[in-house]
C-alpha positions in Angstrom: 5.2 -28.6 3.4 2.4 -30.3 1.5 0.6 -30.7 5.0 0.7 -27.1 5.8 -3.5 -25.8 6.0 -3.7 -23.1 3.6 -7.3 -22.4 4.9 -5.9 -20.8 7.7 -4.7 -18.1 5.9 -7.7 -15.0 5.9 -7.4 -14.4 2.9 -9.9 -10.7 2.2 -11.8 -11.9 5.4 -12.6 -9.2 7.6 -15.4 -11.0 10.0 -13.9 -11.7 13.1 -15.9 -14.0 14.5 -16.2 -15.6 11.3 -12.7 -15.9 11.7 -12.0 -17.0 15.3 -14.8 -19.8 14.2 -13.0 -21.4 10.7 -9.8 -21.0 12.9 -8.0 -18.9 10.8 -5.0 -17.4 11.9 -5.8 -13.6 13.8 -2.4 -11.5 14.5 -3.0 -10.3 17.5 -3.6 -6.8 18.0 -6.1 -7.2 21.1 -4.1 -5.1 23.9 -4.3 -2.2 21.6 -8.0 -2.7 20.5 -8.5 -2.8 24.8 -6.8 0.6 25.3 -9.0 2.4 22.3 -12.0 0.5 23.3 -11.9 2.2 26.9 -12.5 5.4 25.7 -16.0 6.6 26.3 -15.6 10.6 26.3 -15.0 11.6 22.7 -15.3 9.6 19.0 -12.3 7.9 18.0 -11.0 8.1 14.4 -7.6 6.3 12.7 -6.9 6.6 9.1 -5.1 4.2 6.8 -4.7 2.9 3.1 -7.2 0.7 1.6 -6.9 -2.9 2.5 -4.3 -2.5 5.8 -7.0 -4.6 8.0 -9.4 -2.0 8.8 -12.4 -4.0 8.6 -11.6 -6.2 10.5 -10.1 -3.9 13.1 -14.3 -2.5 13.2 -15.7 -6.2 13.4 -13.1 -6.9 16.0 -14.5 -3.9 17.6 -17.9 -5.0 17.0 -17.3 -8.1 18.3 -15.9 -7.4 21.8 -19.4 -4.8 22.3 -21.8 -6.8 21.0 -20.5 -10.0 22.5 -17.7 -9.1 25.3 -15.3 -11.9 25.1 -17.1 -15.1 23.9 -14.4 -14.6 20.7 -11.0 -13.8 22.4 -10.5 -16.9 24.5 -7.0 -17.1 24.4 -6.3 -13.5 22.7 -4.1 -10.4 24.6 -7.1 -9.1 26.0 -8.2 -12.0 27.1 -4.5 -13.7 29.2 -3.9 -10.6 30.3 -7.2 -9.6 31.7 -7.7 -6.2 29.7 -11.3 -5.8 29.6 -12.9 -4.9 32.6 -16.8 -4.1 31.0 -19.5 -7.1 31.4 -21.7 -5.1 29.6 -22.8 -5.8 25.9 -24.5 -3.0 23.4 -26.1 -2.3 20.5 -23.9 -1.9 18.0 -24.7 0.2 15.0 -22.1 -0.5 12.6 -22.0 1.4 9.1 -20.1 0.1 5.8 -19.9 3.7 3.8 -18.0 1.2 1.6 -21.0 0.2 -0.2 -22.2 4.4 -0.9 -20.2 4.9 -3.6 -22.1 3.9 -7.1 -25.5 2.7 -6.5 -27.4 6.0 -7.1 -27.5 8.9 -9.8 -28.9 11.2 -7.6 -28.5 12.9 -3.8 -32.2 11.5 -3.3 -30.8 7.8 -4.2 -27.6 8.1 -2.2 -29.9 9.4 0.9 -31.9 6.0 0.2 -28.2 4.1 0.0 -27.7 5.9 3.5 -31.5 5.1 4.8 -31.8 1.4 3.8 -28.3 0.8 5.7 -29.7 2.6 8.8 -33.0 0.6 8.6 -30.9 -2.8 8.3 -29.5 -2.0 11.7 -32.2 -0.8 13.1 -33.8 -4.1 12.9 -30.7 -6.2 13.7 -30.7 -4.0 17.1 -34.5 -4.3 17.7 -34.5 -0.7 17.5 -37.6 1.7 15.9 -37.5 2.8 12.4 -38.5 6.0 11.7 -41.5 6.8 8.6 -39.0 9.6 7.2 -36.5 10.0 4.1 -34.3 11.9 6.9 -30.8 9.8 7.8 -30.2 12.4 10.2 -34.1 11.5 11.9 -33.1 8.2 12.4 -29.6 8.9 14.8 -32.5 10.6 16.9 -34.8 7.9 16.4 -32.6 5.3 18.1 -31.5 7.9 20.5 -34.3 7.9 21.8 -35.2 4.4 22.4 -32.2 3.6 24.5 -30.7 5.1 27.9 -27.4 6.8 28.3 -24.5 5.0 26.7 -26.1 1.5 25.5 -25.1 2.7 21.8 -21.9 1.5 20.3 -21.4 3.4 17.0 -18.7 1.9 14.2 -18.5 3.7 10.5 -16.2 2.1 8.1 -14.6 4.2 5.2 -16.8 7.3 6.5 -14.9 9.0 3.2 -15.6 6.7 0.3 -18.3 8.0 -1.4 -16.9 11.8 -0.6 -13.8 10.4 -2.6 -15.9 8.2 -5.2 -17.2 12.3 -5.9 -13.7 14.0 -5.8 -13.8 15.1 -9.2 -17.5 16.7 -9.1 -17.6 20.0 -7.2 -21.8 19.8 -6.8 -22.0 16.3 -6.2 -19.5 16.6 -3.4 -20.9 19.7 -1.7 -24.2 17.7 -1.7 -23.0 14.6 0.0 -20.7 16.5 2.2 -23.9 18.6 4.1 -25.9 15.5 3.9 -23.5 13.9 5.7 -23.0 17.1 8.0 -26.3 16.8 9.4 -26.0 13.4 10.0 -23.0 13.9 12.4 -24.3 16.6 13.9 -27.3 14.8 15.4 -24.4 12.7 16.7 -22.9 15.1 18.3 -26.4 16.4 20.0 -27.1 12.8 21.3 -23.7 11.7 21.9 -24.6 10.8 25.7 -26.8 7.8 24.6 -23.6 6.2 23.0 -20.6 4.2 24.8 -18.5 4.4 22.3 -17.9 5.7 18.6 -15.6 4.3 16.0 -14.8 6.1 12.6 -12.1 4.4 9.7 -11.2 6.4 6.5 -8.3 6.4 4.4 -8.3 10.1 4.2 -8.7 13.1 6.5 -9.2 16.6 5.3 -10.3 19.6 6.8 -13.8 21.5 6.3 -14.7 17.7 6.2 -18.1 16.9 7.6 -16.9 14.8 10.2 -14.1 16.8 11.6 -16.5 20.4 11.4 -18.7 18.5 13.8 -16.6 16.8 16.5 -13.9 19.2 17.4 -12.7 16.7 20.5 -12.0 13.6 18.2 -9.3 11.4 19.2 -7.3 10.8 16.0 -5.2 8.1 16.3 -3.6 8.5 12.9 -0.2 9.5 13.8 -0.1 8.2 17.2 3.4 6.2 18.2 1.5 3.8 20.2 -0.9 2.8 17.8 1.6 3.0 15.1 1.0 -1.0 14.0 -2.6 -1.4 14.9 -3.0 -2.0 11.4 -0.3 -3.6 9.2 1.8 -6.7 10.5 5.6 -6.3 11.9 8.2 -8.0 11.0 8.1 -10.2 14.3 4.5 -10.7 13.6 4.9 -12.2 10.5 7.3 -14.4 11.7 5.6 -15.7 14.4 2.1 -16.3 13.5 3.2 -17.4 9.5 6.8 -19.3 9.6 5.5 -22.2 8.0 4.3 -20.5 5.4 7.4 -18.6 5.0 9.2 -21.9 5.1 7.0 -23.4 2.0 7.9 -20.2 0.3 11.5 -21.0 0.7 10.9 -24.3 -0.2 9.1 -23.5 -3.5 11.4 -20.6 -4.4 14.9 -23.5 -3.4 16.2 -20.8 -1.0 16.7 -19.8 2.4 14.3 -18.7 4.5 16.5 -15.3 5.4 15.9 -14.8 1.8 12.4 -15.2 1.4 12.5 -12.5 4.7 14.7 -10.3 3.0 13.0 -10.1 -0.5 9.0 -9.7 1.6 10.5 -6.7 3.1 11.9 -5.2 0.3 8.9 -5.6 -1.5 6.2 -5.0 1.0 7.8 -3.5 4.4 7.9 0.2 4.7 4.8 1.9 5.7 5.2 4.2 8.9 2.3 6.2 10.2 3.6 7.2 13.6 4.9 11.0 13.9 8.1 9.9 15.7 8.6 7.7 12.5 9.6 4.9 14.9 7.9 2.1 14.2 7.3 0.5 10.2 4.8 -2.1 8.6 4.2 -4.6 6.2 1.2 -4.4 3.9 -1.1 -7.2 5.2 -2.8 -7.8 1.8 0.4 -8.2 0.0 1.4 -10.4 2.4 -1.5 -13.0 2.9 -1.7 -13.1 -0.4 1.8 -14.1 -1.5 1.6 -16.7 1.2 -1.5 -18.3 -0.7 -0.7 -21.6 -1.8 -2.1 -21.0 -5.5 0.1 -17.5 -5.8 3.6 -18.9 -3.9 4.9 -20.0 -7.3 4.3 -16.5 -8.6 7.0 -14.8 -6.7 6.8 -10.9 -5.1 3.6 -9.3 -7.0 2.5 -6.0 -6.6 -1.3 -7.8 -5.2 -1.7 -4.3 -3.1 -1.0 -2.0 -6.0 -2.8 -3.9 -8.5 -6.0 -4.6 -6.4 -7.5 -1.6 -7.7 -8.6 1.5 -5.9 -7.8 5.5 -6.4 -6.7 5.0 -9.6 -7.5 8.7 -11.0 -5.4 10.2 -7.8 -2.2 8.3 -8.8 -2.4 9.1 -12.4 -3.7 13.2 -11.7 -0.5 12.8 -9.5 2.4 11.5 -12.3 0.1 13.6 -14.7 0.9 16.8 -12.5 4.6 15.9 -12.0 5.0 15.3 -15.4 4.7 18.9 -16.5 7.7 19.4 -14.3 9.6 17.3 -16.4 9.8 14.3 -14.1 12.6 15.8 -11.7 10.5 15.5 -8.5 8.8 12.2 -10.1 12.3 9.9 -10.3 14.1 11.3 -7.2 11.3 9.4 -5.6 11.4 6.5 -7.7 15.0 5.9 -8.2 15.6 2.0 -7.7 18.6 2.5 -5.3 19.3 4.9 -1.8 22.1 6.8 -3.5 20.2 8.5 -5.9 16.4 8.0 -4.3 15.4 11.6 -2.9 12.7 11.6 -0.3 10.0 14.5 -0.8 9.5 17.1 2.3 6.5 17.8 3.5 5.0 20.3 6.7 3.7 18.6 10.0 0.6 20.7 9.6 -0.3 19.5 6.1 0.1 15.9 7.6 -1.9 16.3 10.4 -4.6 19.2 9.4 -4.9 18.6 5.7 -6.5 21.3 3.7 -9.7 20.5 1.6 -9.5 17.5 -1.1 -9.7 20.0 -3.8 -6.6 22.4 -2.6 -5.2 19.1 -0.9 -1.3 19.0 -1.9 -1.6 16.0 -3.9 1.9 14.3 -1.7 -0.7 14.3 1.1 -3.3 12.8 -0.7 -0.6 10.4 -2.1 0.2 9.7 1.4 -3.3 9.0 3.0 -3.9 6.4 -0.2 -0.3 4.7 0.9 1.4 5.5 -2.3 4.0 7.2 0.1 4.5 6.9 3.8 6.5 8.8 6.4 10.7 8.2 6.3 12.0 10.7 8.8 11.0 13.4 11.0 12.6 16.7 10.5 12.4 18.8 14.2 8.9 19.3 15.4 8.0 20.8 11.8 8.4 18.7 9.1 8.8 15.4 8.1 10.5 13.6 4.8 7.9 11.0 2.7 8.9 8.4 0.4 7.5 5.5 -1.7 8.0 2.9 0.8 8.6 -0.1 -0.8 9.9 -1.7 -4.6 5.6 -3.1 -5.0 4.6 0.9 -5.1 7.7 1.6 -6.9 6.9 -0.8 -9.2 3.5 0.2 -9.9 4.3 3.7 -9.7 6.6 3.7 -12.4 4.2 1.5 -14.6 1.6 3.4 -14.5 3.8 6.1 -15.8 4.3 4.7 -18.4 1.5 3.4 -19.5 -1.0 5.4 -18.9 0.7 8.9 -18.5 3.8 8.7 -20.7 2.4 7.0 -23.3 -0.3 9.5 -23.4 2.0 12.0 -24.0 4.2 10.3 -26.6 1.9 8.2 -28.4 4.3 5.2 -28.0 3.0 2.0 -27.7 2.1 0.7 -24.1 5.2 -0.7 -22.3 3.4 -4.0 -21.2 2.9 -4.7 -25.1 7.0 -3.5 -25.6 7.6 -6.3 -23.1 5.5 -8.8 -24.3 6.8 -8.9 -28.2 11.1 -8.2 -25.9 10.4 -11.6 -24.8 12.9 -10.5 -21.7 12.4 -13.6 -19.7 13.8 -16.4 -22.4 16.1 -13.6 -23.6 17.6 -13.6 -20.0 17.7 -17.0 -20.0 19.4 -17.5 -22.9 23.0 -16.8 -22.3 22.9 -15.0 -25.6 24.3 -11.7 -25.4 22.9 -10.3 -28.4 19.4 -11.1 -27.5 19.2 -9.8 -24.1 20.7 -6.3 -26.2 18.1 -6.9 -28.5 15.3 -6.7 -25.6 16.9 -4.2 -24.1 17.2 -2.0 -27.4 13.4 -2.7 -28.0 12.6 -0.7 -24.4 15.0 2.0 -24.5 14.3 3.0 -28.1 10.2 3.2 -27.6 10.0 6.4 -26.8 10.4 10.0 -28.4 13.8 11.4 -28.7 12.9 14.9 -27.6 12.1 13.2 -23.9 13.4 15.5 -20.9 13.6 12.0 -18.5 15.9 10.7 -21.2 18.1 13.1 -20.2 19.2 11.3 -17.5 22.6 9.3 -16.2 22.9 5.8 -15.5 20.9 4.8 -12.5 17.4 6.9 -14.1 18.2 3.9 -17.6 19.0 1.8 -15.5 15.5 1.8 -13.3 13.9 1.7 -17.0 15.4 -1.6 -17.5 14.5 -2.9 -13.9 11.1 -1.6 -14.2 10.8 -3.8 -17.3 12.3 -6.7 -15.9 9.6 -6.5 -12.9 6.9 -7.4 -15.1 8.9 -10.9 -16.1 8.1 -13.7 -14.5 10.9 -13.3 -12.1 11.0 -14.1 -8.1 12.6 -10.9 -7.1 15.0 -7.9 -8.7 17.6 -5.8 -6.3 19.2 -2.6 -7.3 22.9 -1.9 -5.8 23.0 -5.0 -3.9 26.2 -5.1 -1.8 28.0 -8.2 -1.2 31.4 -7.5 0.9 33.2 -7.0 -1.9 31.3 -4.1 -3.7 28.0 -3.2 -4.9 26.3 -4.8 -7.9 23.9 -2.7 -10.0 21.2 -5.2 -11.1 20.4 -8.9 -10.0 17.8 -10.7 -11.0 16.7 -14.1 -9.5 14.5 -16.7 -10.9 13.6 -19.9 -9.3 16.6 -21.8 -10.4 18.9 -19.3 -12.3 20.3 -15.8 -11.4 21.2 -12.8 -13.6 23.7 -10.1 -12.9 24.2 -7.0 -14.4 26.7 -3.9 -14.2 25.8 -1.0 -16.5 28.1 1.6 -17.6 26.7 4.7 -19.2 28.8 6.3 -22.4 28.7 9.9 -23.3 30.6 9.0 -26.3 32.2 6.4 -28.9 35.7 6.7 -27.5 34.0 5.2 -23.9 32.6 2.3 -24.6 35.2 0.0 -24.8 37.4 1.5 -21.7 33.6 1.4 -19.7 32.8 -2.3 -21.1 36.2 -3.5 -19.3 35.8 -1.9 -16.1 32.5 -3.4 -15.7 33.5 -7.0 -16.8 37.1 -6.3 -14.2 34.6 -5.2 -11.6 32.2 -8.3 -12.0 35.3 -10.5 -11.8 37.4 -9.2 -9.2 34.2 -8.7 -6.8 32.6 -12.0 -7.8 29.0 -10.8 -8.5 26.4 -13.3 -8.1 28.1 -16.2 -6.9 26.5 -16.3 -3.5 24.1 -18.5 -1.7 21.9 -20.4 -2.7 23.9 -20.9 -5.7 22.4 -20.8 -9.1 23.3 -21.3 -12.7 24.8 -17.5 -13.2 24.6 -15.8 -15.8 26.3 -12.0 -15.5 26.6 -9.4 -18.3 28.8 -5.8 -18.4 26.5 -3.5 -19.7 27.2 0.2 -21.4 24.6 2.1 -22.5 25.0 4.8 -24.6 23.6 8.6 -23.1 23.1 9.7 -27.1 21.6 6.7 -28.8 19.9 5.7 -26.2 20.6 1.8 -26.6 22.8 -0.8 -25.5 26.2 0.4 -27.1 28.0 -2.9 -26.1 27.2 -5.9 -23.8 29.4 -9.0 -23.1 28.8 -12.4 -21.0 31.2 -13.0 -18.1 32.3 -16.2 -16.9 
């Protein structure tokens, strides 16, 4: 695999001629991008996470106005002879991306606005107007042109209405600033062919949606359901190879390497009939790197920053109801995981950001997607993969639990556990040692630690996530029954079944079922076989520690 071109990867690139040029590889989304960029009679708006491709989608856009199909030789729209218009346009195309912290004031973010408006203005030979007026300069360029030569894209349209969230005044200001602006394109909407808008969020009494009451919002649409995002049958054909040199790096099959992406990074649906699911495309260009494939499945999506303050005002808010609704959520495993219900109408016609239900809001930022419709009137929303899990739960406890406690920050309870050698080991009573050293961090008088099995359980997995590892499953079946914990590293593999004790008298009767069941059901000795190493577990409900543990041959 040492020949394979990691160059071709686009790693964060999101120009696409840029692209099509270095010969990086494009998943094809071209017969889609055909069908939206028909429409002439109304804006068009689509709304996903941060860093699902939308970006690119615009340039892609921007591309096939600005220069037909000199890019796409080859592409969907291209073989199959979807685009009909031999016209090209001027193409005003907006980054709101870059309005979100170079200014103090409403004058300096009008300015932010302005010196974006006269950058285009100039790439698109157009005038530029002697006023401190964004608004002036939509009718400006209006004016110059004849009906429909205008292409208009705007890229995150909401990030600097979210970078202001938390202040009331400084909101309301860029919010009519912004009003005005829209609404002079809405008066000369004849002049432009077509009209573009990307945001992660949508909320009503929004700017935007107050001044174009026929968008099209693509948001929820079934067909356009993996515009942005790769399926799986993308993934496999336009990266095999790379898959292969992850199998090859990792010494296992490639159905594995499959297996452990999708737990990790599948799971986003944004289609209404829930139909249709996608992988995280940053995640996954990313693990595929050749500097990161050693690494195994890291959350590169949740830690890439971004709307930090709304996930922990979330587990914040949650918190105060004693975690119930938090760990149905986040429990490791289906059994116990409980998906959170939510109305159609607060999906598609959210209220405003500051009465927003914050499981909408955690849904527009991708921290939980759509799992199943319920009739025409509700639908069920989950975290949608073992990454956000992962991350969910760790912030949780670092920067909200801890908060409350006072206990020291789980990364540095990790660090001085030393899990990964521990695991290693073969040493019974250091792996109880580490294990000891995370469930006894925290206050006694904690409602979560009121909890069975599968909640101490997802503690110690949560832990074990931050380890050097490759991947971690929860109630992993393997025809003869269902494992609770395995844990694979490149060359070795570590099995655990935990028991939970509600007294003394248990623990011995509880150590022997789990060692009988690890025996009789032959945990862990699968393909690709590895040095095993496999451990019954009981944990005890009132000490809160590891009560006995024993290594199984």
């Amino acid at each position: 695999m040492t020949s394979l071109d990691f160059s071709r990867i686009p790693d964060g690139l999101t120009d696409f001629e840029l692209l099509r040029k270095n010969n990086c590889i494009y998943v094809d989304k071209t017969e889609q991008i055909a069908s939206i960029a028909k429409e002439w009679k109304r804006p068009v708006f689509i709304s996903r996470p941060r860093r699902f491709g939308k970006s690119l989608l615009v340039s892609t856009l921007h591309s096939l106005f600005a220069h037909g199909l000199e890019f796409f030789k080859g592409l969907e729209i291209d073989k199959k002879k979807l685009w009909n218009d031999t016209n090209t346009y001027k193409v005003i195309d907006l980054s709101f991306a870059g309005l979100t912290s170079d200014w103090n004031s409403l004058d300096e973010f009008k300015e932010s606005l302005i010196s974006m408006l006269r950058q285009q203005a100039m790439i698109n030979s157009l005038p530029v107007p002697d006023t401190n007026i964004p608004s002036a300069y939509i009718d400006a360029f209006a004016n110059a042109v004849d009906v429909q030569e205008l292409v208009l894209l705007i890229d995150e349209y909401d990030a600097p209405l979210i970078h202001s969230m938390d202040d009331p005044v400084r909101f309301k200001q860029i919010n009519d600033t912004l009003a005005m602006f829209y609404d002079r394109l809405k008066v000369n909407s004849s002049k432009f062919r077509f009209f573009f808008i990307t945001g992660i969020t949508k909320a009503s009494k929004v700017n935007i949606f107050s001044a174009f009451n026929n968008l099209w919002d693509l948001s929820m649409e079934v067909k356009y359901g993996t515009l942005l995002g790769y399926t799986g049958s993308e993934i496999e054909k336009y990266f095999l190879p790379y898959i292969a040199n992850l199998a090859e790096v990792f010494d296992c099959d490639i159905a594995e390497v499959y297996k452990n992406l999708q737990i990790y990074y599948d799971g986003y649906c944004f289609d209404e009939m829930c139909s249709t699911h996608v992988y995280n495309t940053w995640s996954i260009l990313n693990i595929l790197k050749k500097e990161h494939s050693g690494a195994g499945y890291q959350p590169y999506w949740s830690e890439s920053g971004g709307l930090s303050s709304l996930v922990i005002n979330y587990l914040k808010k949650i918190t105060k109801s004693k975690d119930r609704e938090f760990f149905s959520i986040l429990a490791l495993d289906d059994k116990t995981c409980k998906p959170l219900t939510v109305s159609g109408t607060s999906l598609r016609v959210p209220d405003v950001y500051n009465h927003m239900q914050p499981e909408i809001l955690m849904y527009q930022a991708g921290y939980l997607t759509l799992k199943k419709r319920l009739g025409t009137t509700a639908f069920e929303i989950d975290v949608p993969n073992l990454e956000v899990k992962n991350f969910l739960m760790t912030t949780f406890l670092e920067k909200v639990y801890s908060l409350n406690t006072g206990c020291q920050g789980i990364n540095e309870q990790l660090s001085q556990a030393g899990l990964e050698d521990k695991l290693l080991s073969g040493k019974s009573s250091e792996i109880k040692k580490a294990f000891d050293s995370i469930l006894n961090s925290f206050a006694y008088d904690t409602e979560i630690f009121k909890a069975n099995e599968s909640f101490l359980r997802d503690l110690i997995s949560i832990a074990l996530m931050r380890q050097n590892i490759l991947a971690l499953t929860t109630e992993k079946p393997n025809g003869k029954g269902r494992f609770n914990l395995i844990v694979e590293f490149s060359t070795q593999r570590v099995v655990f079944e935990f028991k939970l004790a509600k007294s003394a008298d248990d623990v011995r009767r509880l150590l022997n079922e789990a060692k009988k069941q690890i025996i009789v059901n032959d945990y862990g000795d699968e393909y690709p076989l590895k040095k095993l190493y496999r451990y019954a577990v009981v944990l005890s409900q009132k000490d809160r520690k590891v009560a006995d543990i024993e290594l199984v041959n």
